[in-house]
N, C-alpha and C positions, 0 to 999 in steps of 0.2 A: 177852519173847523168844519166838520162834514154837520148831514143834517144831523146821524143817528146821537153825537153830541153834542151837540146844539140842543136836542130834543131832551138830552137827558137831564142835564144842568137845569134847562128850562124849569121841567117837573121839580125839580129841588128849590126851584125860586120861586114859584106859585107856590108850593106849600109852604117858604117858608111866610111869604104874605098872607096866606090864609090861617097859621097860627097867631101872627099879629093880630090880625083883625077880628078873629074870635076873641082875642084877649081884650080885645077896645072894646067888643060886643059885652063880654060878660061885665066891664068892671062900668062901663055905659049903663048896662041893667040893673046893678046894686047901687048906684047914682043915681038913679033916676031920669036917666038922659036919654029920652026916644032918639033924639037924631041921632045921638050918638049910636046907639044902637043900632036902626038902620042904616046905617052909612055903612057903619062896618060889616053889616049880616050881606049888605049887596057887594059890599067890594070880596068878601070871603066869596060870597056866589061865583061871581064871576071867577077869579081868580080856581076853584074849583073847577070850572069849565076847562078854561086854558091849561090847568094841569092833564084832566084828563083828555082832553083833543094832542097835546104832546106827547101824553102815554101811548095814543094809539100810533102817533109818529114816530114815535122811539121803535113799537113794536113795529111795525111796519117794517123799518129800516134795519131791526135786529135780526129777525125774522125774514130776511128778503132772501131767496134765493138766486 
């Protein structure tokens, strides 16, 4: 699999972790569950990071002349 593949998948699998984890976030906050909440607010963070550091590798390598 090349990179600009790799890169693109990638982007679809960090978001799809970072819908999870808002969802643990949100139902964590109607619970009442701080940890809960933060765990999942830092793992969305990140996981947002690595989508977008991919997006720039996706474009990079779409984008390559």
């Amino acid at each position: 699999m090349d990179k600009k593949r790799a890169a693109f998948f990638s982007i679809f699998l960090f978001l799809a972790v970072n819908v999870v984890s808002l969802s643990n976030a949100i139902e964590g906050y109607y619970g009442q569950e701080d940890e809960r909440v933060y765990g999942a607010v830092i793992v969305a963070l990140i996981s947002t990071i690595l989508a977008t550091t991919a997006f720039f590798i996706w474009r990079k390598a779409e984008y390559k002349k």
